[in-house]
N, C-alpha and C positions, 0 to 999 in steps of 0.2 A: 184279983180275979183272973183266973185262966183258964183260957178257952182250949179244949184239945182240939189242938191241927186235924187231926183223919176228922174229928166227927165236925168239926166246922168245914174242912174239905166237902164233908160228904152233903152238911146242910148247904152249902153254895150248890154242890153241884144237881141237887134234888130240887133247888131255886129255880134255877137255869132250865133244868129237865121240863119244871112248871110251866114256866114264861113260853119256854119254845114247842111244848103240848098246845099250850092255849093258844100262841101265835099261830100253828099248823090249822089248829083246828077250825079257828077264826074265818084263814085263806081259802080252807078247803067251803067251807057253807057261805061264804060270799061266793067262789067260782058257783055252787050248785043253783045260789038263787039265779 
């Protein structure tokens, strides 16, 4: 089983992208309450 580099590169980094959307967005609607 082999995984291609670019597109597991690209699914890590569309991971990441998620986590720190949802992190930001978390931050910002706790400051608003």
């Amino acid at each position: 089983y082999n995984v291609d580099p670019v597109r597991c590169q690209a699914d890590v980094d569309a991971l990441l992208k998620g986590l720190t959307d949802n992190g930001l967005a978390r931050r910002h609607h706790e400051a608003l309450v």
